[in-house]
TIKE-946502 format. One record per residue: x, y, z of N, C-alpha, C in turn; residue in one letter. Coordinates in steps of 0.05 Angstrom, whole numbers, padded with zeros to 5 digits, always signed. Example, Ala and Ser with C-alpha at 12.3 -4.5 7.8 and 13.67 -1.06 7.14 Angstrom:
+00264-00114+00156+00246-00090+00156+00264-00066+00156a
+00257-00045+00142+00273-00021+00143+00258+00001+00157s
END
This chain:
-00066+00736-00108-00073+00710-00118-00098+00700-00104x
-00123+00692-00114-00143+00689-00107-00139+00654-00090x
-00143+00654-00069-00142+00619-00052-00154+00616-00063x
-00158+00587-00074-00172+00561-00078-00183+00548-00056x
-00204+00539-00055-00216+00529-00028-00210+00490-00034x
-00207+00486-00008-00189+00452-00007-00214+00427-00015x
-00232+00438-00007-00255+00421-00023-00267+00430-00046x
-00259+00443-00068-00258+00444-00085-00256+00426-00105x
-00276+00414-00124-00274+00388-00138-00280+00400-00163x
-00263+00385-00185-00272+00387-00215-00298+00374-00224x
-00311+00382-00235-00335+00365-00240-00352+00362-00269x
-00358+00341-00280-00364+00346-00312-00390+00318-00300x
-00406+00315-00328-00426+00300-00314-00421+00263-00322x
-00421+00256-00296-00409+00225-00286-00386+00229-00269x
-00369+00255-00272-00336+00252-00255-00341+00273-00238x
-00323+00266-00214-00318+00287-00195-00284+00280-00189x
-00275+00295-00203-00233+00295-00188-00232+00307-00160x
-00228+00302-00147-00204+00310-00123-00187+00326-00133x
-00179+00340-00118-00148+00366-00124-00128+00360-00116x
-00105+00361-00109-00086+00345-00104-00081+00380-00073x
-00056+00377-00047-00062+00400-00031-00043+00421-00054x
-00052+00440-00059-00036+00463-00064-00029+00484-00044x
-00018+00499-00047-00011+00522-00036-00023+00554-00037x
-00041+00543-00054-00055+00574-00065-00086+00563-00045x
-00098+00547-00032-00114+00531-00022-00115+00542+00007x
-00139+00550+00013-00139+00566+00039-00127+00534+00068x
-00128+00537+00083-00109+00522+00109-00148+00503+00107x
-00141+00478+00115-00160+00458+00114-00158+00448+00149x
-00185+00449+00166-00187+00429+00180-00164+00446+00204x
-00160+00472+00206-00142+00485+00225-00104+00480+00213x
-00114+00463+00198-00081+00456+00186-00071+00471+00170x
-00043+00491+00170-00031+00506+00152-00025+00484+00127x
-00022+00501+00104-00011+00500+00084+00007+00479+00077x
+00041+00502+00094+00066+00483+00102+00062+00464+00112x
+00049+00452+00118+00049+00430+00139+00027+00404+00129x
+00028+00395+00102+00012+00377+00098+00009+00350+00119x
-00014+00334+00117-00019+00321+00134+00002+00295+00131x
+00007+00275+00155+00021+00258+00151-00007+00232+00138x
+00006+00205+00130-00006+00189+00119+00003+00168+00129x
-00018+00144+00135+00000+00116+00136-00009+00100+00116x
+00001+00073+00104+00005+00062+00086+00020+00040+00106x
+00002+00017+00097+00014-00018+00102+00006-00037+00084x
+00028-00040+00075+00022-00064+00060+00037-00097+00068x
+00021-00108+00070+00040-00137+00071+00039-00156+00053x
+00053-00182+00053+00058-00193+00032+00060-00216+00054x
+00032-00230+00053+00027-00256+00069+00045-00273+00071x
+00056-00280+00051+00077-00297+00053+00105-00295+00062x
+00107-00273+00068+00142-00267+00080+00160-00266+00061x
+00193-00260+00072+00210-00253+00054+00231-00272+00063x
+00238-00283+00048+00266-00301+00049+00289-00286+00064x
+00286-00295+00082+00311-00278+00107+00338-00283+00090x
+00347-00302+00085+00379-00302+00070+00388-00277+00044x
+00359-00277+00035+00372-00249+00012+00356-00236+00015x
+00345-00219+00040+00341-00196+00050+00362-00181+00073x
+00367-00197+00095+00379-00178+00106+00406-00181+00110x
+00424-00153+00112+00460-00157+00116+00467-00166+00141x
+00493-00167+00134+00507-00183+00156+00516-00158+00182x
+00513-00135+00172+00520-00113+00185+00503-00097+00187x
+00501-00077+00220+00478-00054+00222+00489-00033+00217x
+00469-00015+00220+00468+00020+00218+00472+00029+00190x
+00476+00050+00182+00482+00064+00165+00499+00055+00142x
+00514+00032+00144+00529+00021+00129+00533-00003+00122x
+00505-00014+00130+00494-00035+00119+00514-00044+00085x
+00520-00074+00085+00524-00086+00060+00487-00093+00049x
+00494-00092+00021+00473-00092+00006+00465-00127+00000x
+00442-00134+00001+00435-00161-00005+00423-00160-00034x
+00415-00189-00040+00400-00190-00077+00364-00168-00063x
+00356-00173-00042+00325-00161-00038+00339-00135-00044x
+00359-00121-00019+00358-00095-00018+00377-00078-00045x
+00384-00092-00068+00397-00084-00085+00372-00075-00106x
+00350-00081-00105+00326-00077-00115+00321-00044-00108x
+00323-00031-00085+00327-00010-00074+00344+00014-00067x
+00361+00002-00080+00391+00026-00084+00389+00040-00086x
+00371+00052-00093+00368+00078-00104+00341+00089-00092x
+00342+00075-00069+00309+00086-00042+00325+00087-00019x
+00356+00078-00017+00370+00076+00009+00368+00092+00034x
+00366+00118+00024+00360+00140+00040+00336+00140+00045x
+00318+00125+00040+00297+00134+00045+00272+00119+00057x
+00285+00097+00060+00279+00070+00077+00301+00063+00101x
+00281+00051+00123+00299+00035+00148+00288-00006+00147x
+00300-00008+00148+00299-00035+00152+00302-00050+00176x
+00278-00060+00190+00277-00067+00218+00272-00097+00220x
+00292-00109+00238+00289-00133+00244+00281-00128+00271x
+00281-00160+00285+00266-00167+00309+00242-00154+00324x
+00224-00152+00307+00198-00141+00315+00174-00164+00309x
+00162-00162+00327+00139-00190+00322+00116-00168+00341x
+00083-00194+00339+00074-00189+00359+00076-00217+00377x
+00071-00211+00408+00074-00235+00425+00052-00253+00421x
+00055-00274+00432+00025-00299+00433+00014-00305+00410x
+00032-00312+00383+00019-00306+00360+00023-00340+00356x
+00003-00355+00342-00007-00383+00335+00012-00387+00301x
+00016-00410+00300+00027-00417+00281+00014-00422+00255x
+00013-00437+00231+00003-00434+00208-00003-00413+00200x
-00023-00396+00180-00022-00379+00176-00044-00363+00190x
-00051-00365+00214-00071-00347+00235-00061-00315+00235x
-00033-00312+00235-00025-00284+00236-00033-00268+00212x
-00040-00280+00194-00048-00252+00175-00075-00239+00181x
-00086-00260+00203-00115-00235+00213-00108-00218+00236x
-00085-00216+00246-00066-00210+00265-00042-00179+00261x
-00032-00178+00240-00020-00167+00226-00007-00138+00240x
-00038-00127+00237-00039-00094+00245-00064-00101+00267x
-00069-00113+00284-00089-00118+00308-00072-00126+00333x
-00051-00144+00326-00041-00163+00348-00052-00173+00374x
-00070-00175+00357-00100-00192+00382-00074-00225+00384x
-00074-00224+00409-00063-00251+00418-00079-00283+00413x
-00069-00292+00403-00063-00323+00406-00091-00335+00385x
-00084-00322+00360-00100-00320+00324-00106-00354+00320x
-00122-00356+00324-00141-00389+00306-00146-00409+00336x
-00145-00396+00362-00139-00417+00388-00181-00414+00390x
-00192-00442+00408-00224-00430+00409-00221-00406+00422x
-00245-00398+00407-00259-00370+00427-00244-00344+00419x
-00224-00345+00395-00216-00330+00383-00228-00311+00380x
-00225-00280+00391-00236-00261+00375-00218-00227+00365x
-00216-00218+00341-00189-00201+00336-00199-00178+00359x
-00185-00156+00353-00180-00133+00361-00180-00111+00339x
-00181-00087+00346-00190-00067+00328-00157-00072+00314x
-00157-00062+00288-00125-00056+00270-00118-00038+00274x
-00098-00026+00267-00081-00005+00269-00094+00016+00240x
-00098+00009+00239-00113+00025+00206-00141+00041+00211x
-00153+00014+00226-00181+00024+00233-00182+00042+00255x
-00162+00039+00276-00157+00065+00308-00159+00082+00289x
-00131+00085+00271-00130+00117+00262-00148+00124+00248x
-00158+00110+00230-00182+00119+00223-00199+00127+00239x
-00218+00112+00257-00233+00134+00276-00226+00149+00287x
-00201+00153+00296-00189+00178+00316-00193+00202+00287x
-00181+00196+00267-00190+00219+00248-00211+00216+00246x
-00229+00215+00237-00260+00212+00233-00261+00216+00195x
-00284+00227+00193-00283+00239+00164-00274+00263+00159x
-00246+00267+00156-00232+00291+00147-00232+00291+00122x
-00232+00262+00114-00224+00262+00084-00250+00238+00074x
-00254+00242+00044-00273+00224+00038-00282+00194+00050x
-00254+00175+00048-00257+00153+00063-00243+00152+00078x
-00238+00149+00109-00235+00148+00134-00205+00120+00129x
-00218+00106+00117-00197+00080+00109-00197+00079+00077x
-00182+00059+00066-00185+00043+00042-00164+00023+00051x
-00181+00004+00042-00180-00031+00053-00174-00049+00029x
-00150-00051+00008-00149-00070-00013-00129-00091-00002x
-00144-00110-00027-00124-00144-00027-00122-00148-00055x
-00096-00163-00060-00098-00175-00089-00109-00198-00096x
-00124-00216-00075-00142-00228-00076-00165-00237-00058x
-00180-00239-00064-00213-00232-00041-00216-00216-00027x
-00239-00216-00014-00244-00195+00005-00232-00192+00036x
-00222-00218+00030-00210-00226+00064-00186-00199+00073x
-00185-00188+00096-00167-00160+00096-00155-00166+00127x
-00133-00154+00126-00125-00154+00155-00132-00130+00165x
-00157-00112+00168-00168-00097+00177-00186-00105+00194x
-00191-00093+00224-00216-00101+00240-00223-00072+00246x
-00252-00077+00253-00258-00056+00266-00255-00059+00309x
-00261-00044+00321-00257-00041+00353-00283-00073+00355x
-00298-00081+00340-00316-00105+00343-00299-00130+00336x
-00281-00125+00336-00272-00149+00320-00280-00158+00297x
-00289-00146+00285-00302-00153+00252-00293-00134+00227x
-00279-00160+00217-00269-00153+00180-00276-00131+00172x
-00268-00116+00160-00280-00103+00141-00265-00109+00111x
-00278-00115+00099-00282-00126+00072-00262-00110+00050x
-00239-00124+00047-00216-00108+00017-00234-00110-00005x
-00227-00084-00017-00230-00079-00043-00207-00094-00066x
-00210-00114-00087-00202-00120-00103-00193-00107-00121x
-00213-00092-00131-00211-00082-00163-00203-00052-00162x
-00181-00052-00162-00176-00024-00170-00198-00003-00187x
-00207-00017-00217-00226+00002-00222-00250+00009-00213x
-00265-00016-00197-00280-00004-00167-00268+00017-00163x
-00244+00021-00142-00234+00033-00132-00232+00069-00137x
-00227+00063-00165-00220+00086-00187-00251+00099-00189x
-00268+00080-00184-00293+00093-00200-00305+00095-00170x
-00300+00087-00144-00312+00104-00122-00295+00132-00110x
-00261+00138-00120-00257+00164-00120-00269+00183-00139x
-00278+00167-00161-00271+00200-00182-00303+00196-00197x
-00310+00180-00203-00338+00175-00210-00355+00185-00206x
-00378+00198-00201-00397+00204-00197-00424+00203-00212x
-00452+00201-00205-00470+00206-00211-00496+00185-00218x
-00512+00191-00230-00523+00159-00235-00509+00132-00248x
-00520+00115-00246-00510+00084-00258-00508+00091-00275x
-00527+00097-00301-00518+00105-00328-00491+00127-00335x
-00490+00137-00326-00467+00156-00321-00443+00144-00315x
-00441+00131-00296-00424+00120-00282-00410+00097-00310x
-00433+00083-00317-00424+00062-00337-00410+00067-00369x
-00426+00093-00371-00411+00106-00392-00386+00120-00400x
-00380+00132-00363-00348+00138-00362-00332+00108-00360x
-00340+00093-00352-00326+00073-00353-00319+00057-00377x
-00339+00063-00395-00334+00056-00427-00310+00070-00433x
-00310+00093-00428-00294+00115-00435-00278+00108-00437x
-00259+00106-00398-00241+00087-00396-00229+00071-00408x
-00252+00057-00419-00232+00017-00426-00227+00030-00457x
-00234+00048-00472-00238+00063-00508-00212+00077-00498x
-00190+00093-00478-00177+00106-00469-00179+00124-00472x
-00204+00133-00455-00216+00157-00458-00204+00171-00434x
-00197+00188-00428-00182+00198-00399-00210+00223-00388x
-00210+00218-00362-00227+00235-00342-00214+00266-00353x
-00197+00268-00358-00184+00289-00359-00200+00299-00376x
-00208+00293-00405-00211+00308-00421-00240+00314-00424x
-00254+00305-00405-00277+00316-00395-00286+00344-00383x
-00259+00337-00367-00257+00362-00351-00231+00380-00362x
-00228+00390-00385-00212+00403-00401-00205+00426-00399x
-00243+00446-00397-00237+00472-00395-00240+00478-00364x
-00245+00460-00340-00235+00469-00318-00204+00472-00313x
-00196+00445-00320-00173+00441-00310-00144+00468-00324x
-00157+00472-00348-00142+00496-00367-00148+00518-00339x
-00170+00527-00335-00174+00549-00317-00161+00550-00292x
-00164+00518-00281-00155+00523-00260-00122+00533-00263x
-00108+00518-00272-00078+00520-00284-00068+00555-00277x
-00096+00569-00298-00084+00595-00301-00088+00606-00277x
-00095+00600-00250-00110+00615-00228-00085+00610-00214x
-00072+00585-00217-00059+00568-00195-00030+00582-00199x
-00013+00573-00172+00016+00592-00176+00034+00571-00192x
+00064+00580-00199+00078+00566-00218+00079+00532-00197x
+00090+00538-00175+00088+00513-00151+00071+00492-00162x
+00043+00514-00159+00020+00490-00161+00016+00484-00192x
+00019+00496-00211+00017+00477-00235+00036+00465-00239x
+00064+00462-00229+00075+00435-00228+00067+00409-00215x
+00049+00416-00192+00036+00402-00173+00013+00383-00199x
-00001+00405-00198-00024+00398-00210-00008+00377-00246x
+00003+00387-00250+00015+00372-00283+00019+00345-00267x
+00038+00344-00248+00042+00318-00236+00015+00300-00229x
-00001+00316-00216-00027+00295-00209-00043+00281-00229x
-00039+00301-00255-00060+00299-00283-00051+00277-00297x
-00016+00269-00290-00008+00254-00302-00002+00235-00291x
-00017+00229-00275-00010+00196-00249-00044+00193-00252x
-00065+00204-00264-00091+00196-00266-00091+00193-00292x
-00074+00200-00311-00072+00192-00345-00070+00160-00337x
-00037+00153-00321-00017+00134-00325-00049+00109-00317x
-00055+00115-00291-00069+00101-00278-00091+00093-00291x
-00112+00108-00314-00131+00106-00334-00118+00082-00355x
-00105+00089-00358-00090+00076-00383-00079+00044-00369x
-00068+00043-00340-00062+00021-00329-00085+00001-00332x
-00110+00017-00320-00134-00003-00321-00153-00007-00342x
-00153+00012-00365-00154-00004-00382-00145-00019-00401x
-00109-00028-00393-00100-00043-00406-00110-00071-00398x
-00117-00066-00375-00118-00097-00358-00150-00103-00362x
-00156-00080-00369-00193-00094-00373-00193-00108-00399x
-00174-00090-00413-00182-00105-00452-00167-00134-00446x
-00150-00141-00432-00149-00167-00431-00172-00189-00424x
-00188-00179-00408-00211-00192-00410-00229-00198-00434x
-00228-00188-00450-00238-00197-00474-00223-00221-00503x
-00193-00217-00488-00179-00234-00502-00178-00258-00501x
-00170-00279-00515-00179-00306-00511-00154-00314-00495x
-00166-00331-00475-00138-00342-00457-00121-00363-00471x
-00094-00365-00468-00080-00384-00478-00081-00411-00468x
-00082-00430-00495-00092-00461-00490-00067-00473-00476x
-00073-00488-00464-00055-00508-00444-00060-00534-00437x
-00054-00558-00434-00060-00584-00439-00063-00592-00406x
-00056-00564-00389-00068-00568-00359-00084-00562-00353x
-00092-00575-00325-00119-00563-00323-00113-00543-00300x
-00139-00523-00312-00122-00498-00297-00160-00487-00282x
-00162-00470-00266-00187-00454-00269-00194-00426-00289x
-00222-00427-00288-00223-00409-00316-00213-00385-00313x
-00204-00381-00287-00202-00356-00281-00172-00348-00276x
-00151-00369-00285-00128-00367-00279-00110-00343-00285x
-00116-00345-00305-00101-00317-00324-00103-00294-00305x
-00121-00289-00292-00126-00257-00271-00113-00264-00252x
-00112-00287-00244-00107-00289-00212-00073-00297-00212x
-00060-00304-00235-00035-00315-00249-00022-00292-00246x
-00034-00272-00250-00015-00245-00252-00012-00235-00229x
+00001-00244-00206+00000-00229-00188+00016-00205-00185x
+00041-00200-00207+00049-00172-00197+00035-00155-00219x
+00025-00159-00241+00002-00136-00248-00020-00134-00228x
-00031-00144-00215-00054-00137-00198-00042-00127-00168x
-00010-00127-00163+00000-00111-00150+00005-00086-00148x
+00018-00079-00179+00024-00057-00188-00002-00039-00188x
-00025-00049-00204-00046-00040-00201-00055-00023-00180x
-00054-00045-00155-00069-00031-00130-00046+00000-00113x
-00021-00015-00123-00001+00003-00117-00007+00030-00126x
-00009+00032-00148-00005+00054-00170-00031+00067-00159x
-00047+00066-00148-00076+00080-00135-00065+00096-00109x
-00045+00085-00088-00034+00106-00071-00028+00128-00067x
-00007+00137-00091-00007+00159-00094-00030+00184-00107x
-00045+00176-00122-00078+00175-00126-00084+00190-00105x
-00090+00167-00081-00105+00177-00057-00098+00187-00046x
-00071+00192-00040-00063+00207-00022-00055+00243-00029x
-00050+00235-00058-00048+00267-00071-00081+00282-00074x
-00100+00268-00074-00124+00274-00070-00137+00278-00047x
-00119+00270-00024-00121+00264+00008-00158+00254+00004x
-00160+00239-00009-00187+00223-00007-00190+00202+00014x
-00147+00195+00033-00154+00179+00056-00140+00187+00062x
-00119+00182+00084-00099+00181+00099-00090+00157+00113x
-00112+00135+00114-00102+00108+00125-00114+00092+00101x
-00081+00077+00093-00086+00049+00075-00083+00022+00075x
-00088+00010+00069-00075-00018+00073-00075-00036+00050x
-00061-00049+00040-00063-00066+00027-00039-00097+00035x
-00061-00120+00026-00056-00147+00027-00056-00155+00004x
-00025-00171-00001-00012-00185-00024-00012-00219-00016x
-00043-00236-00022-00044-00260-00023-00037-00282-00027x
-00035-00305-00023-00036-00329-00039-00068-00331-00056x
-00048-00329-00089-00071-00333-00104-00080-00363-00119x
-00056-00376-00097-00071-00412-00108-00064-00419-00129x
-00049-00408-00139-00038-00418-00174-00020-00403-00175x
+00000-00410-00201+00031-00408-00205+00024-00384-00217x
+00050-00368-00204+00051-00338-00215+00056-00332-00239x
+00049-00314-00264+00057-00311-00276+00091-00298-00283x
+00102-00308-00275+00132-00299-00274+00150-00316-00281x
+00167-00306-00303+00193-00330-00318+00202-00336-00299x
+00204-00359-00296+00217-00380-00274+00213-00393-00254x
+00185-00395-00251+00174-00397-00234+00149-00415-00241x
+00154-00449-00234+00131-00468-00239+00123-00480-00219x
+00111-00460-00190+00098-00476-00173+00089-00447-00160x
+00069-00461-00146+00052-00439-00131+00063-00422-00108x
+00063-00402-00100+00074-00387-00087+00068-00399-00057x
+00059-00413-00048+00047-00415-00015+00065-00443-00019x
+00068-00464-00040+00078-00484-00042+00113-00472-00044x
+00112-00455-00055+00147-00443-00056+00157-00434-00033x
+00136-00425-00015+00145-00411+00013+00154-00431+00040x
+00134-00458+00027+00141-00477+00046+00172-00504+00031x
+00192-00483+00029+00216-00492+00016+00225-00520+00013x
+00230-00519+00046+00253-00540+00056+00279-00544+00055x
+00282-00521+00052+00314-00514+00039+00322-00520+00008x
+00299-00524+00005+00306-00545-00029+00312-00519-00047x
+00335-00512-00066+00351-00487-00067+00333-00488-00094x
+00318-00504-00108+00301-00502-00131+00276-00489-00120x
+00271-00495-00111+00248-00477-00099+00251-00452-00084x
+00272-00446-00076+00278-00422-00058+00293-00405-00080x
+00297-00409-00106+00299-00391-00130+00272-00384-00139x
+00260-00402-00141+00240-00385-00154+00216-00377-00124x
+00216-00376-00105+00209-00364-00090+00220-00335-00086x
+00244-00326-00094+00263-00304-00088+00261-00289-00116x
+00252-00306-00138+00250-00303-00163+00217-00281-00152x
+00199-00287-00139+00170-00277-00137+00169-00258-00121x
+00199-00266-00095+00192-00246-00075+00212-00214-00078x
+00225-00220-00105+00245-00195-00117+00222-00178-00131x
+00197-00194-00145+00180-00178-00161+00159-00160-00145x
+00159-00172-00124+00145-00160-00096+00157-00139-00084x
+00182-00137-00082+00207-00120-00071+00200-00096-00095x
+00205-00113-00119+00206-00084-00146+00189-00068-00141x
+00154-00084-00136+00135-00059-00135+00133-00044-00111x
+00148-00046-00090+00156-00035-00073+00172-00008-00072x
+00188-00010-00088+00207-00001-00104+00197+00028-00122x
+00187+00011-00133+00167+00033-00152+00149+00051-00141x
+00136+00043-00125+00115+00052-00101+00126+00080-00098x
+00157+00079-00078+00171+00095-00066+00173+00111-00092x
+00183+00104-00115+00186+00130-00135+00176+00138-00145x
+00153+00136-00149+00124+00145-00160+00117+00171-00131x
+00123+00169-00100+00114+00182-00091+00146+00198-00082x
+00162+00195-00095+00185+00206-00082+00188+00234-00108x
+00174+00225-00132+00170+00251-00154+00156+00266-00162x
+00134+00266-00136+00111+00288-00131+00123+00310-00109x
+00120+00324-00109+00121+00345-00091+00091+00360-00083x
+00098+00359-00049+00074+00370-00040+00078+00393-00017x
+00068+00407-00020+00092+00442+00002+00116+00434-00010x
+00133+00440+00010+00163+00437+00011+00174+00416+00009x
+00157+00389+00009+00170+00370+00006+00161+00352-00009x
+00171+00319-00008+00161+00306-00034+00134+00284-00023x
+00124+00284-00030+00108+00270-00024+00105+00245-00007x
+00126+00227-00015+00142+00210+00002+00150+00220+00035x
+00149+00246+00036+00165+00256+00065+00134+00258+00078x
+00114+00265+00069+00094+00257+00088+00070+00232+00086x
+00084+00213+00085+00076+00185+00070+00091+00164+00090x
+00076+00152+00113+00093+00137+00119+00080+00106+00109x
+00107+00093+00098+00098+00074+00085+00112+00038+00085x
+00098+00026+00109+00101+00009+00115+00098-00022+00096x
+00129-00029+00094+00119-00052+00080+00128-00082+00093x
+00121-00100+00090+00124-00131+00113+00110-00145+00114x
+00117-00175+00130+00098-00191+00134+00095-00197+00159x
+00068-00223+00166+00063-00229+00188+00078-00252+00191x
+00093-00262+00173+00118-00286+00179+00139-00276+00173x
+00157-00282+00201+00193-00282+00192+00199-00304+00189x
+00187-00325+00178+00205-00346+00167+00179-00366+00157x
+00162-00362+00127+00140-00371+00120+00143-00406+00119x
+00172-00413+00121+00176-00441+00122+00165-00462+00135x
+00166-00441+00167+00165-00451+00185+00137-00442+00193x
+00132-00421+00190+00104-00412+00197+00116-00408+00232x
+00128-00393+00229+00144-00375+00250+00142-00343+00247x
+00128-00339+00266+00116-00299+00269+00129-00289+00281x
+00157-00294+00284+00172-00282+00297+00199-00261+00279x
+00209-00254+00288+00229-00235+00274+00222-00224+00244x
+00202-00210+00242+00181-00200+00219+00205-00182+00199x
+00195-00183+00178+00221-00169+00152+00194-00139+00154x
+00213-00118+00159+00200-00087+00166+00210-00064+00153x
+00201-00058+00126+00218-00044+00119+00191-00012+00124x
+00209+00015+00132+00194+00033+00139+00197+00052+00117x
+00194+00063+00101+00196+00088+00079+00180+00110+00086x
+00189+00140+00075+00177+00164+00080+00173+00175+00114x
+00151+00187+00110+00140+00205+00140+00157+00215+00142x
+00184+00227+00141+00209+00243+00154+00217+00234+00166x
+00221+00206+00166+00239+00197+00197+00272+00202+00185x
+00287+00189+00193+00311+00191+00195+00316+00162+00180x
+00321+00157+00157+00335+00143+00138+00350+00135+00137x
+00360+00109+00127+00379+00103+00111+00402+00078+00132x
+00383+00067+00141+00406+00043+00161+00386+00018+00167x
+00401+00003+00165+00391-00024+00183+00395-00024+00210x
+00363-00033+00225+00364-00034+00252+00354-00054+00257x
+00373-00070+00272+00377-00105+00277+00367-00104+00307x
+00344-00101+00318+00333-00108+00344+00339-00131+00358x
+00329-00146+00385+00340-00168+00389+00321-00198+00381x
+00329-00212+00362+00321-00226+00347+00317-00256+00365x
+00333-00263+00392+00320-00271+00410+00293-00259+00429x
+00290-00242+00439+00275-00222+00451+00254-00201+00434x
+00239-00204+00418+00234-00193+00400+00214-00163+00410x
+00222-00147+00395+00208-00110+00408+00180-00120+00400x
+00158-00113+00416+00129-00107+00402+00128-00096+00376x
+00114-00106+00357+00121-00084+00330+00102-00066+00338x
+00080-00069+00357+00069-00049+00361+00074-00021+00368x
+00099-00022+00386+00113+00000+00395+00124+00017+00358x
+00122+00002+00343+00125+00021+00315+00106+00036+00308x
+00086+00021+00317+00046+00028+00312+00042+00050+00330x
+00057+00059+00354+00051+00084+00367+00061+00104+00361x
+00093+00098+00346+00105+00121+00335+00094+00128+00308x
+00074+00115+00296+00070+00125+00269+00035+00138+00274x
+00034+00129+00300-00001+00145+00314+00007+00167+00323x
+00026+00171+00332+00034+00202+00342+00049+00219+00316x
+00071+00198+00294+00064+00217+00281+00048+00234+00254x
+00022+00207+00262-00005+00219+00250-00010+00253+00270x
-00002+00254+00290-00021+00272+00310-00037+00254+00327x
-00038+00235+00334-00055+00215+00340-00041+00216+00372x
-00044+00232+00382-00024+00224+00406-00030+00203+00431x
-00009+00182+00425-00020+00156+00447+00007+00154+00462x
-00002+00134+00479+00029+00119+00492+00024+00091+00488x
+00003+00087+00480-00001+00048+00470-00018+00048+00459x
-00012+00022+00448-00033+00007+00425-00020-00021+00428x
-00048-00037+00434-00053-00071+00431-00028-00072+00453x
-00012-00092+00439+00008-00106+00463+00040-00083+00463x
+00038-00063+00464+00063-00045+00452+00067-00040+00486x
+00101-00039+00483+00117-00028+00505+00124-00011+00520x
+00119+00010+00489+00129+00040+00495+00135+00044+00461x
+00148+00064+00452+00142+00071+00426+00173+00060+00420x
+00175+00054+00395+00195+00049+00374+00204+00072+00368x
+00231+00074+00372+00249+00095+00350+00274+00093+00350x
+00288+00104+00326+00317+00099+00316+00332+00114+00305x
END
């Protein structure tokens, strides 16, 4: 069987695909085959999670199920759920979400300045192995909880089809603009590249054209996602006797512009176009689009116990959980070597508040999925005393290969 070489790209004129790793693919970067690379993935959700219907009343392995974690039944195995992890010296209101993955001490005080993220270390410790070193999205603005070792932002990507059209795009502006027509007409990249992809198929072993069918058809799903959401742009928004901004309708949808950025992970990572991701789930300043729910999400988070509002807050923060949810099985039904995709995917999801009420950064909601760890229990840390979450940030740098014994304010490493 003839290897495939790992930088190997499909190419027609305007597109360049990525390959997803096969097995027929000579060893990349000193790395065997068996042994695909590990990945990290963080996403948070600024606003936190309603502690009362997220976590059980019981640890380990036999955890009772809550309304959050009943969303996940069927990820049980494959997620841990960590309480009492914070970082120390962290400022109140919402300063911690520039904080997040940095835990630069004492966020919005004068003379403030962050610290590199956890996204951005591993990224330079890898360098350019893979096309982008990072990818940095938000569901709204550019604002990111990414720093570089300067202390300075680096700027989220919004738009998924940006996004879409700086992996696979190529060539001049005109080019570029015309596959994108393509796109929004549901034109698929694929069928550009027709008689490669037929060829490659026949070269590749039975393994890898299941591989490969899987990847062809998470870049169909994903074509078709974005231009469902572009032709809405052309549709007329619905009249309302409030006054709203013009731009409500995009920013209203916050779990389509979730799902969106979600559904690009597996993308990138079956393309290994990164290995470190991040994404930030905002306050978008207006009422979500979601049945049941008639107040703004940052106004829902600051409750008061008022049980009308803490429904439809749980009502927003279940739809957040779902694409969570989905996330995990979208990458738990790829297979990559011997395993599923998910097993070398570690994939962090949480916030920088354990209790957004209060605007309290303490006892953070941590749920861990993939990388091969050891699954399937709740681990209740001490919720007076809280662990560095950083000490999680060294065990997921080592098991990048990243080998440290600290990062930012961390103790020693996390494990369970």
């Amino acid at each position: 069987m003839k290897p495939i070489n790992r930088r190997t790209f499909l190419q027609a004129s305007g597109v360049s695909l990525a390959l997803p790793l096969l097995e027929t693919m000579n060893p990349a970067l000193g790395r065997a085959i068996e042994s695909p690379p590990q990945r990290m993935v963080f996403i948070c959700t600024a606003l936190g999670l309603h502690s009362p219907a997220l976590y059980p009343k019981n640890t380990g392995a036999e955890y009772g199920s809550t309304e959050y974690l009943d969303l996940l039944k069927d990820h049980r195995k494959d997620f841990t759920l960590i309480s009492g992890l914070s970082h120390p010296d962290q400022g109140g209101e919402h300063y911690t979400e520039m904080t997040f993955l940095s835990a630069a001490r004492n966020p919005g005080q004068d003379g403030f300045r962050n610290s590199v993220s956890i996204d951005q270390y591993a990224a330079h410790q890898l360098g350019y192995v893979t096309r982008f070193p990072s990818v940095v999205l938000s569901s709204n603005g550019p604002s990111s909880q990414s720093y570089t070792s300067s202390g300075v932002m680096v700027p989220a990507e919004t738009s998924p089809a940006k996004m879409f059209s700086k992996m696979f795009l190529q060539g001049n502006a005109e080019e570029v603009r015309r596959q994108q027509q393509k796109l929004t007409e549901g034109r698929s990249i694929l069928d550009e590249l027709l008689n490669q992809t037929t060829a490659l198929r026949k070269q590749a072993s039975a393994a890898d054209r299941q591989r490969l069918d899987e990847y062809f058809e998470s870049i169909r799903t994903a074509e078709n996602d974005l231009a469902q959401a572009q032709a809405w742009l052309n549709e007329p928004k619905s009249k309302t006797k409030q006054k709203q901004p013009s731009d409500i309708y995009d920013k209203a949808d916050l779990v389509g512009r979730t799902k969106l950025l979600m559904n690009l992970i597996p993308l990138i990572v079956q393309s290994d176009s990164s290995r470190v991701i991040s994404i930030m789930i905002q306050d978008h300043q207006v009422v979500p689009q979601i049945d049941g729910v008639v107040a703004e999400h940052h106004n829902l988070s600051h409750h008061g116990q008022d049980p009308v509002k803490i429904k439809q807050l749980k009502t927003i923060e279940k739809s957040l959980v779902g694409c969570y949810g989905d996330l995990l099985q979208d990458l738990k039904s790829k297979q990559e070597g011997e395993h599923r995709l998910l097993d070398n995917t570690m994939v962090m999801f949480g916030s920088n508040l354990g209790n957004a009420n209060a605007h309290d950064p303490r006892n953070l909601p941590i749920f861990m999925a993939g990388g091969d760890y050891q699954h399937g229990q709740y681990v209740a840390l001490d919720k007076n005393n809280n662990t560095p979450l950083c000490n999680l940030y060294v065990n997921m740098l080592n098991k990048m290969q990243i080998e440290t014994d600290s990062f930012a304010t961390s103790s020693g490493e996390l494990s369970w």
